[in-house]
PyMOL Python script that loads the backbone (N, CA, C, O; Angstrom):
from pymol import cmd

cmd.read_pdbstr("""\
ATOM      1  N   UNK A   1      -9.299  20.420 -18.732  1.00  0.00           N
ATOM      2  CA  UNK A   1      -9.217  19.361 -19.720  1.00  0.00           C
ATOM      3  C   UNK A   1     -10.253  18.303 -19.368  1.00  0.00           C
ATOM      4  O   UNK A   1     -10.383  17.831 -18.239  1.00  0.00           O
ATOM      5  N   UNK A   2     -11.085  17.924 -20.590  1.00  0.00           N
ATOM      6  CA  UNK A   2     -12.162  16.809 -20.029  1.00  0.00           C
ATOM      7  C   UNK A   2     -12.229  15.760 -21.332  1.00  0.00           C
ATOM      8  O   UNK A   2     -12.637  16.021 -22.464  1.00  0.00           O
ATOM      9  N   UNK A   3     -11.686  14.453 -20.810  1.00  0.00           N
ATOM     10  CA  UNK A   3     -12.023  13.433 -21.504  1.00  0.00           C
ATOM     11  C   UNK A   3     -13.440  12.935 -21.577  1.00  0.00           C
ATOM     12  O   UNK A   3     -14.305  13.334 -20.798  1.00  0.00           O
ATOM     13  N   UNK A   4     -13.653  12.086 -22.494  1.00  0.00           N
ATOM     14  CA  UNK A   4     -15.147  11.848 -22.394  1.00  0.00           C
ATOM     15  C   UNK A   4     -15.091  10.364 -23.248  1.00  0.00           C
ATOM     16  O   UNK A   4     -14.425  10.068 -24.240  1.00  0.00           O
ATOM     17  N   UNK A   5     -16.019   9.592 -22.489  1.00  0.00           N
ATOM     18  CA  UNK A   5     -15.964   8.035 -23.119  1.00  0.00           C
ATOM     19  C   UNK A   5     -17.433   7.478 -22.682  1.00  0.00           C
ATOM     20  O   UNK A   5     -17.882   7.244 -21.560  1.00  0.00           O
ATOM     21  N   UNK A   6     -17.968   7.363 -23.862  1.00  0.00           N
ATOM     22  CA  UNK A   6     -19.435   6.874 -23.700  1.00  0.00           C
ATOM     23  C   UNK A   6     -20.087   7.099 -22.954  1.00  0.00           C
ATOM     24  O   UNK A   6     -20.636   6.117 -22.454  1.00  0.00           O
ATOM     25  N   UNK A   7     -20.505   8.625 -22.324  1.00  0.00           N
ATOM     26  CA  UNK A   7     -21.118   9.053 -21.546  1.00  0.00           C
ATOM     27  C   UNK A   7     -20.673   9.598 -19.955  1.00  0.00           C
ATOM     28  O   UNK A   7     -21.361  10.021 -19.026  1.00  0.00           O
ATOM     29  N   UNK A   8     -19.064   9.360 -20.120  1.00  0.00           N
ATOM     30  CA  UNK A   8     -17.941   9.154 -18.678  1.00  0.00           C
ATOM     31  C   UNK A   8     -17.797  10.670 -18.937  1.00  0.00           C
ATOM     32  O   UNK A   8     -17.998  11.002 -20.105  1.00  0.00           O
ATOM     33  N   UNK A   9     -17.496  11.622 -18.088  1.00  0.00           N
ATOM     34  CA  UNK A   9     -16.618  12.842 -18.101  1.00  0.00           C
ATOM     35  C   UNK A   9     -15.995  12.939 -17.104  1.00  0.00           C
ATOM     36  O   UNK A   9     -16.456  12.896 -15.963  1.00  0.00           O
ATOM     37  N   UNK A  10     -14.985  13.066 -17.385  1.00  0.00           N
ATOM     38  CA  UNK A  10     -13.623  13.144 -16.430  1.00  0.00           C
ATOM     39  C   UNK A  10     -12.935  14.426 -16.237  1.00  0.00           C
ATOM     40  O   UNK A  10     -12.136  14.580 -17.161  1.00  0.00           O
ATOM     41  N   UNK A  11     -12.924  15.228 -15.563  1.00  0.00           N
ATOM     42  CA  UNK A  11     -12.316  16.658 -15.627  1.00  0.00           C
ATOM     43  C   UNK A  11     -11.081  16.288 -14.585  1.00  0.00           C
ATOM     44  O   UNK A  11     -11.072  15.652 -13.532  1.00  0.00           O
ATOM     45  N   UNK A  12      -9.834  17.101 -15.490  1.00  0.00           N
ATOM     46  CA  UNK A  12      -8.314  16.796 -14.615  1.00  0.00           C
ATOM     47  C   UNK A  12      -8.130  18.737 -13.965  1.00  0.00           C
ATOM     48  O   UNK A  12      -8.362  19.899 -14.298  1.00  0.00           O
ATOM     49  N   UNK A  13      -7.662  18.052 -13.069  1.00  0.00           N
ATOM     50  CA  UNK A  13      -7.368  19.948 -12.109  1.00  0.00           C
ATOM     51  C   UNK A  13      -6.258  20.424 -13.205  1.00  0.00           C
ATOM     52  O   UNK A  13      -5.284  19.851 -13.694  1.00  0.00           O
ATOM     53  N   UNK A  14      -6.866  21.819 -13.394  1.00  0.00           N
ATOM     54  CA  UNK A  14      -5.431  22.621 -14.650  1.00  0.00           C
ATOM     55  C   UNK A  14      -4.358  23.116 -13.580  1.00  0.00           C
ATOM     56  O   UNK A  14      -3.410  23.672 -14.136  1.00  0.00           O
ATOM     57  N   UNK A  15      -4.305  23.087 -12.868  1.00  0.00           N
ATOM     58  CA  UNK A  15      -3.068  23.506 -11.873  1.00  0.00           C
ATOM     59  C   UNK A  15      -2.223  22.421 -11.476  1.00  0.00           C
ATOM     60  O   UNK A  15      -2.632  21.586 -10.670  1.00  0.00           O
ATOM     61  N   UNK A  16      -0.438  22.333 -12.255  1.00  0.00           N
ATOM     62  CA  UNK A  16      -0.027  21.587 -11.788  1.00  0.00           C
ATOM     63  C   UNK A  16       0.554  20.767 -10.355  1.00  0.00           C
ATOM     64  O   UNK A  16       1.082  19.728  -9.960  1.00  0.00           O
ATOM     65  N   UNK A  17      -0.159  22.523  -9.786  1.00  0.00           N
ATOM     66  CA  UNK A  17       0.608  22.108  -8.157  1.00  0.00           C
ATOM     67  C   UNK A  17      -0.717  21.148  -7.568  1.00  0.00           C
ATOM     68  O   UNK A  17      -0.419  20.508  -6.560  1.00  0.00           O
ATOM     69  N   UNK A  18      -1.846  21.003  -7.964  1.00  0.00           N
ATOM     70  CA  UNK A  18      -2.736  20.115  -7.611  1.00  0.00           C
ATOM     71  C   UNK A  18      -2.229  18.652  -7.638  1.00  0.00           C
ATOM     72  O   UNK A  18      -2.377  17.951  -6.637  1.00  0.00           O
ATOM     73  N   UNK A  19      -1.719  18.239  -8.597  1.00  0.00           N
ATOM     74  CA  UNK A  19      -1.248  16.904  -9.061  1.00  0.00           C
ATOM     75  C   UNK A  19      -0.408  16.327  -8.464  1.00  0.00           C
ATOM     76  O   UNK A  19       0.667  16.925  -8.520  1.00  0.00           O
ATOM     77  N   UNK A  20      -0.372  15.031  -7.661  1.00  0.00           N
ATOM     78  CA  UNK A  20       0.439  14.685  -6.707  1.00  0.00           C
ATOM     79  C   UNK A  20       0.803  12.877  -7.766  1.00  0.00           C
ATOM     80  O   UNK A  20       0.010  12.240  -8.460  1.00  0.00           O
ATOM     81  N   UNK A  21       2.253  12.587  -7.451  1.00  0.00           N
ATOM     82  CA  UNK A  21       2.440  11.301  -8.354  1.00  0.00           C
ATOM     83  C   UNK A  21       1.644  10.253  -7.263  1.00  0.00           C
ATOM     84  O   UNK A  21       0.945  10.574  -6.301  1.00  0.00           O
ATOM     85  N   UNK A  22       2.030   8.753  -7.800  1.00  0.00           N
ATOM     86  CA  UNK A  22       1.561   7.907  -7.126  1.00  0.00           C
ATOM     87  C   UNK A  22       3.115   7.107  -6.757  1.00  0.00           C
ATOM     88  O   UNK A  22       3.968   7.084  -7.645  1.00  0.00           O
ATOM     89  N   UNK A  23       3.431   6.410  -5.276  1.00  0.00           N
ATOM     90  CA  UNK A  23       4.007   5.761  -5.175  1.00  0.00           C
ATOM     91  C   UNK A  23       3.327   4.345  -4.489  1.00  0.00           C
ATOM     92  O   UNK A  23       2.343   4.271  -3.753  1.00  0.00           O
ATOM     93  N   UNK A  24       4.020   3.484  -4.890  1.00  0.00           N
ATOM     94  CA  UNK A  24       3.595   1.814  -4.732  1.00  0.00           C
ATOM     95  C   UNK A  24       4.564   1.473  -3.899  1.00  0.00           C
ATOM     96  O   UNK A  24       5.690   1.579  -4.385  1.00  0.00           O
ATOM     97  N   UNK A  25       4.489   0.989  -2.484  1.00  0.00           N
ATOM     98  CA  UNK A  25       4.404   0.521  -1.531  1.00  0.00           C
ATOM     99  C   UNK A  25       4.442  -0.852  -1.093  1.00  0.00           C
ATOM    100  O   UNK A  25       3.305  -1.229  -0.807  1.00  0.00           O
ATOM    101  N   UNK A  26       5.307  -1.729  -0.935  1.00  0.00           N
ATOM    102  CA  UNK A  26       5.132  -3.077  -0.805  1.00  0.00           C
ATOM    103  C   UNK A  26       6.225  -3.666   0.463  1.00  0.00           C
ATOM    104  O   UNK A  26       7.446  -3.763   0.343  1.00  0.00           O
ATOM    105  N   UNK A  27       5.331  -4.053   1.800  1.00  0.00           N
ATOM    106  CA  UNK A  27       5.927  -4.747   2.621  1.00  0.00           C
ATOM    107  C   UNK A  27       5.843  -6.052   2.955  1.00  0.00           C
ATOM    108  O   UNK A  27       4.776  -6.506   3.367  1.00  0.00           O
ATOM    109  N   UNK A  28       7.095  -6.926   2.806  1.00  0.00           N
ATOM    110  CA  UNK A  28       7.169  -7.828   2.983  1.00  0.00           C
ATOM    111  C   UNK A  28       7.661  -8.657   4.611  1.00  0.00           C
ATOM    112  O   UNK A  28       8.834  -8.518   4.959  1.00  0.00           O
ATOM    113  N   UNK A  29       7.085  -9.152   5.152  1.00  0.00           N
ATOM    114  CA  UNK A  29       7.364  -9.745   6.509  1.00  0.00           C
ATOM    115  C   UNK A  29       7.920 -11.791   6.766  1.00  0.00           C
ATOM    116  O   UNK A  29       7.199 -12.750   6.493  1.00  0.00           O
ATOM    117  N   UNK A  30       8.894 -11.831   7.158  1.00  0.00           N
ATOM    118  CA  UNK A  30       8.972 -13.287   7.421  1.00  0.00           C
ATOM    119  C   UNK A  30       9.558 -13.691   8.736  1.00  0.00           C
ATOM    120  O   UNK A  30      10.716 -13.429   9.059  1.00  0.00           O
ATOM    121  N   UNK A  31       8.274 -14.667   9.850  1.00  0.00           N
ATOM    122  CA  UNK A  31       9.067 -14.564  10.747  1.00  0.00           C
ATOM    123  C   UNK A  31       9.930 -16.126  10.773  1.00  0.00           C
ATOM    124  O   UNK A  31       9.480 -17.056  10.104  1.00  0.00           O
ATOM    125  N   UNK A  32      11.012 -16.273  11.487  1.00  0.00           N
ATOM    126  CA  UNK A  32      11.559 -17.546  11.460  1.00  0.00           C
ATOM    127  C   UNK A  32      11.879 -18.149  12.843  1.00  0.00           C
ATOM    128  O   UNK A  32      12.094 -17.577  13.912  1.00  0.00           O
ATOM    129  N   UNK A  33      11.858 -19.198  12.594  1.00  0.00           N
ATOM    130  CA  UNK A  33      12.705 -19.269  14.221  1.00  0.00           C
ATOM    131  C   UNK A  33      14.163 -19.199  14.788  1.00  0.00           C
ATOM    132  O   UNK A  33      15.064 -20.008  14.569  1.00  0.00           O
ATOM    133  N   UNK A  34      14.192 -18.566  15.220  1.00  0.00           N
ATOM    134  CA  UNK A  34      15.719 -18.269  15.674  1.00  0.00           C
ATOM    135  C   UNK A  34      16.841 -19.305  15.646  1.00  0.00           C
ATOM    136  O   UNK A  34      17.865 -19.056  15.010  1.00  0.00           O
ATOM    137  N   UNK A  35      16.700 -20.421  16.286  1.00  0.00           N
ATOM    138  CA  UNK A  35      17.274 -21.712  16.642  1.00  0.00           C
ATOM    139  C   UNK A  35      17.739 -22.299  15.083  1.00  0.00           C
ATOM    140  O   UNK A  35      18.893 -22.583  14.764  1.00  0.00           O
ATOM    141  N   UNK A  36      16.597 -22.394  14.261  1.00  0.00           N
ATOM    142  CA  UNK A  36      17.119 -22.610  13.046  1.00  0.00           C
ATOM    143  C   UNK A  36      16.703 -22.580  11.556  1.00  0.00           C
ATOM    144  O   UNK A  36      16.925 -23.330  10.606  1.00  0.00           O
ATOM    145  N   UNK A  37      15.705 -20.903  11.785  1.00  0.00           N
ATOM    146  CA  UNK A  37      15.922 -20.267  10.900  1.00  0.00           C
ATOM    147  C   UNK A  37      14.710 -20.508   9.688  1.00  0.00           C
ATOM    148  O   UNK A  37      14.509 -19.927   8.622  1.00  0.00           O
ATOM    149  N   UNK A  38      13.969 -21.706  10.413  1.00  0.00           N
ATOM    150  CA  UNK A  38      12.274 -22.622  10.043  1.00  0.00           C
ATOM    151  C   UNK A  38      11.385 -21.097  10.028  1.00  0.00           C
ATOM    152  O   UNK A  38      10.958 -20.439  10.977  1.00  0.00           O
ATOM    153  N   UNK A  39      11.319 -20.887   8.765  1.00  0.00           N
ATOM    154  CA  UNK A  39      10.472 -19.671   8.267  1.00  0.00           C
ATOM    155  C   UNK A  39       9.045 -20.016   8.774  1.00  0.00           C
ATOM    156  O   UNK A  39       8.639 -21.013   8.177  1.00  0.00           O
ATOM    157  N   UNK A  40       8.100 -19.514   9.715  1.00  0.00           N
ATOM    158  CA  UNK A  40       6.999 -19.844  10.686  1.00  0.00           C
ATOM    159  C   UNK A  40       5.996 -19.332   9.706  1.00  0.00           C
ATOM    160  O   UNK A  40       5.162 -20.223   9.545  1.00  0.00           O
ATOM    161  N   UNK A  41       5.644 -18.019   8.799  1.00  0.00           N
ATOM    162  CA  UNK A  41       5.070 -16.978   8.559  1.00  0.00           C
ATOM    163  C   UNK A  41       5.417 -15.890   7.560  1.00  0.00           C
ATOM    164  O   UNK A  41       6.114 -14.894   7.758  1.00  0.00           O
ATOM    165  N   UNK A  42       5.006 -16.142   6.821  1.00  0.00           N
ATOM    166  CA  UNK A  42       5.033 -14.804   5.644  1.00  0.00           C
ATOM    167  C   UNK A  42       3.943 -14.163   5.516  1.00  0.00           C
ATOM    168  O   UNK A  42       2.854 -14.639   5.835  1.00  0.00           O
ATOM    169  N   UNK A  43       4.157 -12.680   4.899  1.00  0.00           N
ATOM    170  CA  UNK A  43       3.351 -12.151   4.400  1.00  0.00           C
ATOM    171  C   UNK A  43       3.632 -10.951   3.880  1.00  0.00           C
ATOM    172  O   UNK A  43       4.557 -10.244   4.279  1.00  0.00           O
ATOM    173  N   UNK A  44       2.707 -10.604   2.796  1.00  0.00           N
ATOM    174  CA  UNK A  44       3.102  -9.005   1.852  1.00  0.00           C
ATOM    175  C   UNK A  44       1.723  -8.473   2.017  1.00  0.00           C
ATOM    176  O   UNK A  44       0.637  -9.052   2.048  1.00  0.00           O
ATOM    177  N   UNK A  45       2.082  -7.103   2.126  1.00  0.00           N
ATOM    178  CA  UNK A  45       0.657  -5.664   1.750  1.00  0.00           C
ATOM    179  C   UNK A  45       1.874  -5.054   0.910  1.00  0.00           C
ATOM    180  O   UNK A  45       3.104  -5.024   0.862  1.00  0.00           O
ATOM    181  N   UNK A  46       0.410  -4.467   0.111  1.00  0.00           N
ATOM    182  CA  UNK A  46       0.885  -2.957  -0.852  1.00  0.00           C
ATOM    183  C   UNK A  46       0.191  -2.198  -0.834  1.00  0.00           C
ATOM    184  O   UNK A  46      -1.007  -2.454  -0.711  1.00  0.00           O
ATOM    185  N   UNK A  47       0.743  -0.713  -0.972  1.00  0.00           N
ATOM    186  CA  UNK A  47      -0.512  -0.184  -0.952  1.00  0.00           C
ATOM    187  C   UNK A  47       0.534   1.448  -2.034  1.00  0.00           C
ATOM    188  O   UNK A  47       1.703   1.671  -2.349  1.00  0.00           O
ATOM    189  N   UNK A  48      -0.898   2.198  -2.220  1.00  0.00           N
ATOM    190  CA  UNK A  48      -0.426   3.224  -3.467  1.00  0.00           C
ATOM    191  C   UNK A  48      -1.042   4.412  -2.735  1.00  0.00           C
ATOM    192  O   UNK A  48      -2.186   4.578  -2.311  1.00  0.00           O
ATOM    193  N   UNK A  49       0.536   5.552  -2.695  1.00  0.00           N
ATOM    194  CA  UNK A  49      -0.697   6.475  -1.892  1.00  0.00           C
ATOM    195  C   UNK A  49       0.335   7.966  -2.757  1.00  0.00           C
ATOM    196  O   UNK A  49       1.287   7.692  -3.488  1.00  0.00           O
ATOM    197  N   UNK A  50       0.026   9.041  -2.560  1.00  0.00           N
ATOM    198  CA  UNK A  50       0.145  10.117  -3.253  1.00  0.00           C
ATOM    199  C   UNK A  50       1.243  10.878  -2.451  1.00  0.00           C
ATOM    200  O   UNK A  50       0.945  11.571  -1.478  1.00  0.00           O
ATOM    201  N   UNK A  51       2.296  10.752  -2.813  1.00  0.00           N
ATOM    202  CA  UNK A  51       3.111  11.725  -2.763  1.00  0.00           C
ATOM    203  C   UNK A  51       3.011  12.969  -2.362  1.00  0.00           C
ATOM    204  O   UNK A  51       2.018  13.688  -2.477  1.00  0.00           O
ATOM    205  N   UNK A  52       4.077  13.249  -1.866  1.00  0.00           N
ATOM    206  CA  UNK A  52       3.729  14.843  -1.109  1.00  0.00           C
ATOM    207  C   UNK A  52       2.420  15.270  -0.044  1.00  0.00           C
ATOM    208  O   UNK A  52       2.147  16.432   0.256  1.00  0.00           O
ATOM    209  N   UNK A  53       1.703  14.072   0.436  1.00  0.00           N
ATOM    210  CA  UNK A  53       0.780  13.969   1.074  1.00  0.00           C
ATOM    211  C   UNK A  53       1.334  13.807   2.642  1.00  0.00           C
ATOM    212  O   UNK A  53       2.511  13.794   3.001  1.00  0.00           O
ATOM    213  N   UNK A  54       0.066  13.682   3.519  1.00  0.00           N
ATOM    214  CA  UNK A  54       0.400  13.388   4.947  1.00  0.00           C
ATOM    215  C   UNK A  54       0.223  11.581   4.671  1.00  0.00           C
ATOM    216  O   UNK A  54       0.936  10.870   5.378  1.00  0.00           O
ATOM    217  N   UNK A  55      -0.517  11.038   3.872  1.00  0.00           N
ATOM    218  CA  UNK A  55      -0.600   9.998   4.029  1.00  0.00           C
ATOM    219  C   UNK A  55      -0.057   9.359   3.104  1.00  0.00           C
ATOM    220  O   UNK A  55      -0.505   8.370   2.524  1.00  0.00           O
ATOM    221  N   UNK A  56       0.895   9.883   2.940  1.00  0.00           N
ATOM    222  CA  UNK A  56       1.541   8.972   1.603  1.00  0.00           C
ATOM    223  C   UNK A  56       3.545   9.662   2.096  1.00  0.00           C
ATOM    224  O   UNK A  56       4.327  10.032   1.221  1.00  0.00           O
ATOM    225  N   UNK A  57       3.848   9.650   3.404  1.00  0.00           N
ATOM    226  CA  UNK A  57       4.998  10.071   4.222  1.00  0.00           C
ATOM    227  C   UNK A  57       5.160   8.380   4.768  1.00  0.00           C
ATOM    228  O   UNK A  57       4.344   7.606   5.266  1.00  0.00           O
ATOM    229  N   UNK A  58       6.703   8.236   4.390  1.00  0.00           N
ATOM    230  CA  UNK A  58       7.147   6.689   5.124  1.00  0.00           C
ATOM    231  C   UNK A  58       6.373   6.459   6.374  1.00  0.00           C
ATOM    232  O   UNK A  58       5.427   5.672   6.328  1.00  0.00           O
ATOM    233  N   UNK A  59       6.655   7.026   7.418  1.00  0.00           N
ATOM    234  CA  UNK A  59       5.704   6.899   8.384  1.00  0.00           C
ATOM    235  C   UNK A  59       4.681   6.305   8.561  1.00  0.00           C
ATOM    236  O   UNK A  59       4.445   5.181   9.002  1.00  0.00           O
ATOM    237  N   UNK A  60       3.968   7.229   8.143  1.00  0.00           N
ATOM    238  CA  UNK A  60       2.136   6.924   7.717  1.00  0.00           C
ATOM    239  C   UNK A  60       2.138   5.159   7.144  1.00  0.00           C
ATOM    240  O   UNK A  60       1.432   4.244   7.567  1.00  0.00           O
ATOM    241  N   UNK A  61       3.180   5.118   6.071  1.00  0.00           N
ATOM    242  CA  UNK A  61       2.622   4.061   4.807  1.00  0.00           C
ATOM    243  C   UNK A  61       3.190   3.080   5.600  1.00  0.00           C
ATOM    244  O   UNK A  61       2.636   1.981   5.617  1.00  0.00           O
ATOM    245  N   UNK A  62       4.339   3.290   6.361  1.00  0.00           N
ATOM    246  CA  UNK A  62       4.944   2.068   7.124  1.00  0.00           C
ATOM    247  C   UNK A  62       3.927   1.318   8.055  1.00  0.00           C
ATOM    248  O   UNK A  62       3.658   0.117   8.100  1.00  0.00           O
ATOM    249  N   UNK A  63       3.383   2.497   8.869  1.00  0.00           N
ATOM    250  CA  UNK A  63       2.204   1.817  10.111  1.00  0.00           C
ATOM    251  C   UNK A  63       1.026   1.293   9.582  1.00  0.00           C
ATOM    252  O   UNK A  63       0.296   0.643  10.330  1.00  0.00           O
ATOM    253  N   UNK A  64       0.735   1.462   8.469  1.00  0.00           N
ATOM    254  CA  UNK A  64      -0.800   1.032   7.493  1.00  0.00           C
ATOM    255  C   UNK A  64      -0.207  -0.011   7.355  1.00  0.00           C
ATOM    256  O   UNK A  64      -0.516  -0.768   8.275  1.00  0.00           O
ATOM    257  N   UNK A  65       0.599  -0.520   6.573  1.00  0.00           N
ATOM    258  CA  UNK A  65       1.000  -1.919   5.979  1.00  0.00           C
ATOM    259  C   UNK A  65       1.551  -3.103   7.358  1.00  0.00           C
ATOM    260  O   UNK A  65       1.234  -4.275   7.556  1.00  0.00           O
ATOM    261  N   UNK A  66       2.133  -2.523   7.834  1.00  0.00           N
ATOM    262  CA  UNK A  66       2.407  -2.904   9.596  1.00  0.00           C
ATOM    263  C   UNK A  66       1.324  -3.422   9.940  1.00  0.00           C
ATOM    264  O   UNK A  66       1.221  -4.630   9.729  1.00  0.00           O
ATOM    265  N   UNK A  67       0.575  -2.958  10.350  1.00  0.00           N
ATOM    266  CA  UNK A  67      -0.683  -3.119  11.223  1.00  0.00           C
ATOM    267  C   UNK A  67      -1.848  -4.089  10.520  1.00  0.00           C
ATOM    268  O   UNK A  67      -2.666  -4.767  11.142  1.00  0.00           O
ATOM    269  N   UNK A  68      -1.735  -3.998   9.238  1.00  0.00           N
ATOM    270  CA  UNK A  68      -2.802  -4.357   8.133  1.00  0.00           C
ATOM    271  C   UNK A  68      -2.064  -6.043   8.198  1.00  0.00           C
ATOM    272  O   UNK A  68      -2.737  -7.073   8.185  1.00  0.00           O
ATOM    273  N   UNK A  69      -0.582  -5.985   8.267  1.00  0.00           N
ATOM    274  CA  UNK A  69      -0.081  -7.327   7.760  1.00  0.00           C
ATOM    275  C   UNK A  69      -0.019  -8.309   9.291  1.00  0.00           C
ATOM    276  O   UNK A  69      -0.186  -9.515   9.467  1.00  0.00           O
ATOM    277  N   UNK A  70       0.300  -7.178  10.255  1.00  0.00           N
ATOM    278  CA  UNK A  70       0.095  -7.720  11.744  1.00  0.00           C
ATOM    279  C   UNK A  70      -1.156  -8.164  12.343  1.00  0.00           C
ATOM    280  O   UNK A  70      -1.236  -8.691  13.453  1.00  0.00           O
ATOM    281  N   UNK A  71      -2.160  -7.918  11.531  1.00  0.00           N
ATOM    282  CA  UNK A  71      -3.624  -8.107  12.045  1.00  0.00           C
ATOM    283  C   UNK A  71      -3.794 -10.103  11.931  1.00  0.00           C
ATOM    284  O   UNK A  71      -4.460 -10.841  12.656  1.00  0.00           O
ATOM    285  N   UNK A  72      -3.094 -10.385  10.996  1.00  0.00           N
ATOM    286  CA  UNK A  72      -3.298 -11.679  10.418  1.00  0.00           C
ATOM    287  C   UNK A  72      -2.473 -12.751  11.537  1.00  0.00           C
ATOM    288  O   UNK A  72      -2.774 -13.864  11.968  1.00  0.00           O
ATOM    289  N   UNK A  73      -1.350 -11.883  11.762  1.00  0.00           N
ATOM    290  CA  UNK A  73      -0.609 -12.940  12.573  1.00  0.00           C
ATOM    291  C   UNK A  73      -1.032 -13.333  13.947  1.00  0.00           C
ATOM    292  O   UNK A  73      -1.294 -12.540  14.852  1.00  0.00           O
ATOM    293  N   UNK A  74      -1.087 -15.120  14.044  1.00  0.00           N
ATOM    294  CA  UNK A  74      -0.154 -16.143  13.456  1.00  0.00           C
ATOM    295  C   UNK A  74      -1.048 -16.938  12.374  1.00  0.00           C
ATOM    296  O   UNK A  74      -0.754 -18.053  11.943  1.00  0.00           O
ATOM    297  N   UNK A  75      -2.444 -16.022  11.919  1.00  0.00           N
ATOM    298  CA  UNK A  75      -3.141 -17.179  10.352  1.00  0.00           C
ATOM    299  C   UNK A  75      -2.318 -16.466   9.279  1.00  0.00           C
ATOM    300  O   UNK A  75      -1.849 -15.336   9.138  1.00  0.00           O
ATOM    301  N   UNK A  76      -2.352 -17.929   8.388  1.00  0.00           N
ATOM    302  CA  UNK A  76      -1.881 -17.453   6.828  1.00  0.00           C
ATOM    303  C   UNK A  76      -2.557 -16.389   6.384  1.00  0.00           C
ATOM    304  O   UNK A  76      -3.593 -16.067   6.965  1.00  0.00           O
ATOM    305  N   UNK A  77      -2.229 -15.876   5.608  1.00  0.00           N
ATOM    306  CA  UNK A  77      -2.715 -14.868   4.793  1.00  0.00           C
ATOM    307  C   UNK A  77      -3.630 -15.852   3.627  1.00  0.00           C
ATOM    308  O   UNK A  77      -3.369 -17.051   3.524  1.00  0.00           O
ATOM    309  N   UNK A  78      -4.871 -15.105   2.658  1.00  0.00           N
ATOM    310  CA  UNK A  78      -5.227 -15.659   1.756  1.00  0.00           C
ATOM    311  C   UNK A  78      -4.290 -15.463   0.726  1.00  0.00           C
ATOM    312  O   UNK A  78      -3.996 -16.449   0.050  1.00  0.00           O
ATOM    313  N   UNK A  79      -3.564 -13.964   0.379  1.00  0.00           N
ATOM    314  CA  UNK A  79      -2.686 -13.898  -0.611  1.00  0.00           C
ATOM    315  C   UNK A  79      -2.040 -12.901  -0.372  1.00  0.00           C
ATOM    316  O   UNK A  79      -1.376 -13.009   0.659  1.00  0.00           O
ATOM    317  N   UNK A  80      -1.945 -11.940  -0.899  1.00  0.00           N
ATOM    318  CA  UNK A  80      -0.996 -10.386  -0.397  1.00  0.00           C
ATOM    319  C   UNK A  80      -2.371  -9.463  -0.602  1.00  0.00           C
ATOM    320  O   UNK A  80      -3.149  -9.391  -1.553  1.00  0.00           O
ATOM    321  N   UNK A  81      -2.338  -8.677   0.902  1.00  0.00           N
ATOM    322  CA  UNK A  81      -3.100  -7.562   1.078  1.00  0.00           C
ATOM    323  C   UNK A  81      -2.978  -6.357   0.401  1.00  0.00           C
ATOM    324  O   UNK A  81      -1.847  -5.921   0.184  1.00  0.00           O
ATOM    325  N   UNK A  82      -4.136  -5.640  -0.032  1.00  0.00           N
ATOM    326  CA  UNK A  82      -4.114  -4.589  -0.608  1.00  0.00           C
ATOM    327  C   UNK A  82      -4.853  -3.550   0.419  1.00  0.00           C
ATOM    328  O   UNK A  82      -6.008  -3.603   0.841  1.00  0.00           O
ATOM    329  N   UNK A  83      -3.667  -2.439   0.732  1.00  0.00           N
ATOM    330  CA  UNK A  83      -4.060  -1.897   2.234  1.00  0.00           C
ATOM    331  C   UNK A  83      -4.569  -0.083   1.409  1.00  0.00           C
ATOM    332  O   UNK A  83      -4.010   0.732   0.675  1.00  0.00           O
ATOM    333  N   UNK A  84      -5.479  -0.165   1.877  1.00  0.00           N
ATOM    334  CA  UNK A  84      -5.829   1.446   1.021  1.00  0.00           C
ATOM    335  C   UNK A  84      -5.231   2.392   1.350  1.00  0.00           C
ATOM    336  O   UNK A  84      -5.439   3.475   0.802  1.00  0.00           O
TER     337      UNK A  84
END
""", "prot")
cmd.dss("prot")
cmd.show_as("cartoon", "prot")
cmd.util.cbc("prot")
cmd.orient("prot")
């Protein structure tokens, strides 16, 4: 199957076992202080990765967004990360 848009061609794989969905991914982190609870630090990543994949297994998507959102701490974030 090939779409076509002003010169674009797009060919989709005819085999449905090729086709993997997309899931969206969003971790949110807040640290506080214990004593009384004075929120120190926030921050969110998301990220979109393909199903039925090695890199798109909780695991995998947990330590990407982890690590991506841990890199920042203790600076603010500019806004919420978009982790590939």
């Amino acid at each position: 199957m090939a779409a076509g848009l002003g010169g674009l061609s797009l060919t989709l794989p005819s085999g449905k076992d090729q086709l993997h969905g997309l899931i969206v991914t969003r971790l949110e982190v807040t640290v506080s202080l214990r004593r009384d609870n004075h929120v120190v630090w926030t921050g969110q990543a998301t990220t979109v990765r393909a199903s039925g994949t090695r890199s798109g297994t909780p695991s995998v998507v947990a330590t990407a967004l982890s690590d991506a959102l841990l890199t920042w701490f203790p600076r603010q974030l500019p806004g919420p990360l978009s982790v590939p």
